[in-house]
N, C-alpha and C positions, 0 to 999 in steps of 0.2 A: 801352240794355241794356249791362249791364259787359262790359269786356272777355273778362275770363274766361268768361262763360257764352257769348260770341258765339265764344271757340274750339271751346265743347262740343258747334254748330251741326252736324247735317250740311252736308258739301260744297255751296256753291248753293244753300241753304235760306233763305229768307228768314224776318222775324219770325212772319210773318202763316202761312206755314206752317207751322213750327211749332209756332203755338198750335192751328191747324186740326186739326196732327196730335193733339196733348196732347189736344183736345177730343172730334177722332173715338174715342179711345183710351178717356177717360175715358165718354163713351158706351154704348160697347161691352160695356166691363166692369160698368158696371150696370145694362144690360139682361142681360147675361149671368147677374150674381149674382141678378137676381132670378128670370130662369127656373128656375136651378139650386135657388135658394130654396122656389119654385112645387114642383118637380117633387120635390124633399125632404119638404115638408112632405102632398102627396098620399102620398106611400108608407108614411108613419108607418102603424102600425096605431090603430085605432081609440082601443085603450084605453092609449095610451104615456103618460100623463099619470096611470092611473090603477092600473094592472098595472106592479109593477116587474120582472117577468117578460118582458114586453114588450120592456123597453128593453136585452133582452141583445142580443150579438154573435152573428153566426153561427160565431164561432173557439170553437172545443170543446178542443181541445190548449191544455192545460195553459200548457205553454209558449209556444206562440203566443199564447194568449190576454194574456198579460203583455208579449210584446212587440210587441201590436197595441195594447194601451192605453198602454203607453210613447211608441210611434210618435205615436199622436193625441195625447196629451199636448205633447209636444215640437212636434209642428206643430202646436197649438193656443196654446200657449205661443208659439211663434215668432209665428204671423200678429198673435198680441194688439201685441207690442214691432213689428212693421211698422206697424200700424195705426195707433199709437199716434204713427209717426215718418211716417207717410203725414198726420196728421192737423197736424202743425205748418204754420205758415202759411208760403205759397211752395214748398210739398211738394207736388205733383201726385200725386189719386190718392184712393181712393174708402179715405179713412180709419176712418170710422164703420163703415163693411160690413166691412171687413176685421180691424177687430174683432170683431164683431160674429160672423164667420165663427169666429173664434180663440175665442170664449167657447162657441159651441156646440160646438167637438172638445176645448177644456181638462175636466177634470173640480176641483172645488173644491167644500168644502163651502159647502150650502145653494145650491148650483145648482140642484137640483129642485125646490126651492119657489121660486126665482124663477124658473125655469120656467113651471110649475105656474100660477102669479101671472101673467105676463104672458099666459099662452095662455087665463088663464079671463075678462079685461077682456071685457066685452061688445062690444065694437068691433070688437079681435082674434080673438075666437071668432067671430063673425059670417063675417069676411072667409076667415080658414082655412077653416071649414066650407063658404061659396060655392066655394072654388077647388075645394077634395075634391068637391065634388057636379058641377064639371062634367068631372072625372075618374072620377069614376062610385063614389065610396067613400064608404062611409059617417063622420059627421059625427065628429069628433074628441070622446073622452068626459075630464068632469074632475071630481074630486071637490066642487068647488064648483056643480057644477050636476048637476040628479039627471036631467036628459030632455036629449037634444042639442037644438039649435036650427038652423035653416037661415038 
């Protein structure tokens, strides 16, 4: 290991710790992204793919409403450029999520069709739908399918 990176060590930490930790760490956080994942995409309403009335904010003030979509922009923007620096090799760290996370708070056009697009693949739809139904909600609705499926 270079020197340099053996000063960056905690105190008494040997290699094998370490990685132990970097692995416990990176663990963590993708089971955590996916619960948070889970527990996101159960709360959608039904027809958020198909109602753009649906995919409003609960911020009604004018004003807020601008600088709630600023805020999420900016940290959707941000997490993309971490992602992106999380994803170079020798970078620890769950790069693709963390994009990934940054695309769904960025707003850009033709985001809602590639939405749209990936939530309607039959594979996708399928798995969404099982998660919502054992939260008890009904099956997510999209314009390319005219009856939900479980």
């Amino acid at each position: 290991m270079p020197e340099w990176l053996m000063s960056q060590m905690p105190e008494g930490w040997s290699q094998w710790q370490v990685a132990a930790a970097a692995t416990a760490f990176a663990v963590a956080s993708a089971v955590a992204s996916l619960a948070i994942g889970g527990w996101v995409l159960a709360r959608l309403p039904a027809d958020f793919f198909v109602n753009h009335a649906a995919r409003g904010t609960a911020v009604r003030h004018p004003v807020l409403r601008i600088l709630w979509i600023v805020l999420r922009n900016l940290i959707g923007y941000g997490l993309i450029v971490l992602g992106v620096l999380l994803s170079l090799p020798g970078v620890p760290g769950q790069g693709l999520l963390t994009i990934l996370m940054g695309v769904v708070l960025a707003d850009f056009p033709g985001k809602f069709a590639v939405e749209r697009w990936i939530v309607s693949r039959r594979a996708v739809s399928r798995a969404i739908n099982r998660l919502r139904a054992r939260f008890g909600r009904p099956p997510l609705l999209t314009e390319l399918q005219s009856e939900p499926t479980i």
